[in-house]
C-alpha positions as CSV (number, residue, x, y, z in Angstrom):
1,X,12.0,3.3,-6.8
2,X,9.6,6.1,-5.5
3,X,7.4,5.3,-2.9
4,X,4.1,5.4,-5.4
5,X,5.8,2.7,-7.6
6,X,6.0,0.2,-4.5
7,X,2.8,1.0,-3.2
8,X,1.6,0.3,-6.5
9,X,4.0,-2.9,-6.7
10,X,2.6,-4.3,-3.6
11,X,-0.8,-3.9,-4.3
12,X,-1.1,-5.5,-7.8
13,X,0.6,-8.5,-6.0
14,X,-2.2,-8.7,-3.2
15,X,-4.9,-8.4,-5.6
16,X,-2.8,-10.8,-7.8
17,X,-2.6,-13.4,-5.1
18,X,-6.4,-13.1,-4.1
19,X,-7.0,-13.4,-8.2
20,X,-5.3,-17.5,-8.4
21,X,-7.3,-18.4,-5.5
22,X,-10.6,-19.2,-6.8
23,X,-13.1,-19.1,-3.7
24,X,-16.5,-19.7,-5.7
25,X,-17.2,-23.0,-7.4
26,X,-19.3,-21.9,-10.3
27,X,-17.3,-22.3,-13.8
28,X,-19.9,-19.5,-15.2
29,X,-17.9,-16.7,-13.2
30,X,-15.0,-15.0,-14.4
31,X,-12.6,-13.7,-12.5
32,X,-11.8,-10.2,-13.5
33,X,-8.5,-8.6,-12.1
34,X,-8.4,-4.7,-13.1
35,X,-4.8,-3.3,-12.5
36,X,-5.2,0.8,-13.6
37,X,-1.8,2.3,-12.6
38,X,-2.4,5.6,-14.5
39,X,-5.6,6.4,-12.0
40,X,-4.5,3.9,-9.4
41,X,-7.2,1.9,-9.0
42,X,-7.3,-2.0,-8.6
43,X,-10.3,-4.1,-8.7
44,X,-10.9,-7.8,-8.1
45,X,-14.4,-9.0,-9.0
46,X,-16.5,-12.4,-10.4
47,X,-18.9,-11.7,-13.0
48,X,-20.8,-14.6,-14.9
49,X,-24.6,-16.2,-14.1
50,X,-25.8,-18.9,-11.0
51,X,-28.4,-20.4,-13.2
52,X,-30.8,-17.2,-13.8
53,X,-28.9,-14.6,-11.4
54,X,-26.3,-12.3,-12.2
55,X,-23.6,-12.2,-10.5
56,X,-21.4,-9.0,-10.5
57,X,-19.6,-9.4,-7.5
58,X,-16.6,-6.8,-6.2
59,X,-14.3,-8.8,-3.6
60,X,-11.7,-6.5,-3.3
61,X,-11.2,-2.8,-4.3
62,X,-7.9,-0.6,-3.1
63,X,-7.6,2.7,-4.4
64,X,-3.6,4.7,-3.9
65,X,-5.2,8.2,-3.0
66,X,-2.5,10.8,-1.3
67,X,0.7,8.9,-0.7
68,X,-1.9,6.0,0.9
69,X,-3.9,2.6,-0.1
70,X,-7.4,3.3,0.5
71,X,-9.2,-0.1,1.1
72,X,-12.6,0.6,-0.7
73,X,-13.7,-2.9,-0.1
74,X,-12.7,-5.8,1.7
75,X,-14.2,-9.4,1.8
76,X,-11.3,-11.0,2.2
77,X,-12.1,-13.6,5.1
78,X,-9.1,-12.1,7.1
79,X,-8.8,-8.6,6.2
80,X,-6.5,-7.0,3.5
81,X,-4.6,-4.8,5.6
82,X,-3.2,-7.9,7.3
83,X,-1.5,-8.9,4.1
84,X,-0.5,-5.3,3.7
85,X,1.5,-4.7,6.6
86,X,3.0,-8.1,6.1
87,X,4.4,-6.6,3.4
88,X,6.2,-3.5,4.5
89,X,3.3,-0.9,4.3
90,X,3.2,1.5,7.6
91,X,-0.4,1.2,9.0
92,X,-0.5,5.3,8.9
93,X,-0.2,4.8,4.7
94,X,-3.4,2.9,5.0
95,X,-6.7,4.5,4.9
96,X,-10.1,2.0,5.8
97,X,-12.5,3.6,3.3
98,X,-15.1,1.3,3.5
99,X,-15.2,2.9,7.4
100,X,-17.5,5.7,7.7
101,X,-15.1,9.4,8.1
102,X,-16.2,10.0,11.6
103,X,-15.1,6.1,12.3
104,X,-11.8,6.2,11.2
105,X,-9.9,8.0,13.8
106,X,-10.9,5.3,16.1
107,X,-9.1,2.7,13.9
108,X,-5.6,1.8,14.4
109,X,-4.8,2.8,10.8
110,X,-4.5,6.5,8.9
111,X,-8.4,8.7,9.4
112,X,-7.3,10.2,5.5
């Protein structure tokens, strides 16, 4: 298996994992889970109504850009990347892209 196919692999099962867990108690949110291998994107987000507000909420967000996971957005309580290296990715194959460019280097992971 090429090395985009596991990347890929591994991230559909974090997003996956974060997907079961449910960590709002409102039955008018749905959990939507998008898995787009062709452009390699991969989305975990509630949408629904609280009463009279609308929720669109995007928990999680990794993007495979360049041979690397890009995490777009994290508000997972202990960080993504944790569960990433857990799971055999390198921490140079993993970009923080919610971290402003200049930041980066100055992160223990991959600047692009």
């Amino acid at each position: 298996m090429d090395r985009l196919k596991e990347l890929q692999t591994i991230v559909k099962t974090v997003v996956k994992r974060y997907a079961d867990y449910r960590e709002h108690e409102l039955d008018e949110l749905d959990t939507q889970v998008v898995l787009d291998d062709t452009h390699n994107h991969y989305f975990l987000q509630y949408v629904g109504w609280n009463d009279m507000e609308r929720i669109h909420y995007c928990l999680l967000h990794l993007d495979i850009k360049n041979g690397k996971i890009w995490i777009q957005r994290d508000f997972i309580d202990h960080g993504v990347a944790t569960d990433l290296l857990e799971m055999g990715v390198a921490k140079s194959e993993i970009v923080l892209g919610f971290q402003a460019p200049f930041k980066r280097p100055f992160t223990e992971f991959s600047a692009m």
